[in-house]
C-alpha positions as CSV (number, residue, x, y, z in Angstrom):
1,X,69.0,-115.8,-32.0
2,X,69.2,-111.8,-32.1
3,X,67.4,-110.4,-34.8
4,X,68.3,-106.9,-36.1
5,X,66.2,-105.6,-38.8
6,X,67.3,-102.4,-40.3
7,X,65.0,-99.8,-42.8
8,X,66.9,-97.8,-45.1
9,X,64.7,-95.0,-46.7
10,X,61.4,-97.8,-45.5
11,X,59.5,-98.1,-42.9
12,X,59.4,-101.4,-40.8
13,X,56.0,-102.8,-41.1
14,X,55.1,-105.2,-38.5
15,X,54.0,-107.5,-41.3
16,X,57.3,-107.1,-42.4
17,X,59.1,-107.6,-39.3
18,X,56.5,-110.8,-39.1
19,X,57.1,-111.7,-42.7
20,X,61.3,-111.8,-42.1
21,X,60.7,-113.6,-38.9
22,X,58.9,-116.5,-40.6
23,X,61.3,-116.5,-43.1
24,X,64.4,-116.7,-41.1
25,X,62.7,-119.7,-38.8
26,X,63.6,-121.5,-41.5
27,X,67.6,-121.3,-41.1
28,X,67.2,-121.4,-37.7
29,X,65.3,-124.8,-38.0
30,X,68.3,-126.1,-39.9
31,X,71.1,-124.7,-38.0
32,X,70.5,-124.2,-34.5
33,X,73.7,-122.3,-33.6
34,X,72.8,-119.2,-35.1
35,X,74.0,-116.5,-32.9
36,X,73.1,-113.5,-34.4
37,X,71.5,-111.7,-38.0
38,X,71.4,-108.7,-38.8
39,X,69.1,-107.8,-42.1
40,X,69.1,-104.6,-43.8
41,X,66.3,-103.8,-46.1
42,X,66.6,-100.6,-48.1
43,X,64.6,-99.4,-51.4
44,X,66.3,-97.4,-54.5
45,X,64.0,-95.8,-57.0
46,X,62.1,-99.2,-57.9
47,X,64.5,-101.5,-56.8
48,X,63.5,-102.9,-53.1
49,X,66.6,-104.6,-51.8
50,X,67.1,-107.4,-49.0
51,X,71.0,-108.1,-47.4
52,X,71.6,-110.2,-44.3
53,X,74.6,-111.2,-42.5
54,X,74.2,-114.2,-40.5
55,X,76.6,-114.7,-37.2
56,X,77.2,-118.5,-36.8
57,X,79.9,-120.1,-34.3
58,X,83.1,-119.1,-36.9
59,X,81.6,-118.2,-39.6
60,X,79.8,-115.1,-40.6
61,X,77.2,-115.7,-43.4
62,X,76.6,-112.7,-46.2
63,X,73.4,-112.9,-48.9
64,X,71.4,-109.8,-50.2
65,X,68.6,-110.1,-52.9
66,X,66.6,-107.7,-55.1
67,X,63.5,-107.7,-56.5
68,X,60.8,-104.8,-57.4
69,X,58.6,-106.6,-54.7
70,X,59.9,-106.4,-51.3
71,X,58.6,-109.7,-50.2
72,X,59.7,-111.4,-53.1
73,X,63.6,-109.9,-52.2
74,X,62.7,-111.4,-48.5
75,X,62.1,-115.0,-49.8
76,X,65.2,-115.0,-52.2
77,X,67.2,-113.5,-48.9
78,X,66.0,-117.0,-46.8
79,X,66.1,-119.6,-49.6
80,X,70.3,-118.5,-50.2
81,X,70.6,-118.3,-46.9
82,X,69.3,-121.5,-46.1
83,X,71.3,-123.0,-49.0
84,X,74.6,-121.6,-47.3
85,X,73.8,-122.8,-43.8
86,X,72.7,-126.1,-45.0
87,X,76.5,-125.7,-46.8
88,X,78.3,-124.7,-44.0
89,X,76.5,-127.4,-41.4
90,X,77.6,-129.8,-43.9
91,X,81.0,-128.9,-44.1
92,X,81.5,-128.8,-39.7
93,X,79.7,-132.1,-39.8
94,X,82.2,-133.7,-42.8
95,X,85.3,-132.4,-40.9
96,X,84.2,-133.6,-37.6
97,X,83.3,-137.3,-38.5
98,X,86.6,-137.6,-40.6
99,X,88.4,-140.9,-40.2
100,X,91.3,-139.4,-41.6
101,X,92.9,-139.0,-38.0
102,X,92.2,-142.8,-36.5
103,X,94.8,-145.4,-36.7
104,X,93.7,-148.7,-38.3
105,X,93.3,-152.0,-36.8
106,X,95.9,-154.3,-37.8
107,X,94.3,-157.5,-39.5
């Protein structure tokens, strides 16, 4: 997974870079063919704001969160994330193990 992590008008902390890493371990424990995520995190005035797009095999996954509190923006970001990968691995899996294609055994 290639992580790109992007400050507008911020400064990347290494406790933030630490704190989106842990974060996004999460997806990638749930979907391991995650090929790439780029997250931007910008702040305007008093509003701190979190947007990732997530690069899985044909399909790229969008989700941004705000918050006053940076962190709390982060942890929204993951938990819709997660929510939409869990969505999308549910969907390949459904279309892949449909009977719809197999011929039936006569009786």
């Amino acid at each position: 997974m290639n992580l790109n992590l992007t400050g507008r008008h911020l400064e990347i902390t290494p406790a933030i870079r630490e704190h989106v890493l842990s974060k996004l371990n999460k997806v990638k424990r749930h979907f391991d063919n995650v090929i790439d995520v780029n997250v931007i995190l910008s702040v305007d005035k008093l509003i701190q704001k979190a947007e990732a797009n997530v690069h899985v095999s044909g399909k790229a996954i969008f989700a941004e969160a705000e918050d006053s509190n940076l962190y709390v923006a982060i942890d929204t970001l993951a938990d819709s994330l997660d929510r939409q990968v869990l969505k999308h691995k549910e969907k390949n899996n459904a279309r892949r193990h449909d009977d719809s294609g197999k011929v039936e055994a006569a009786e």
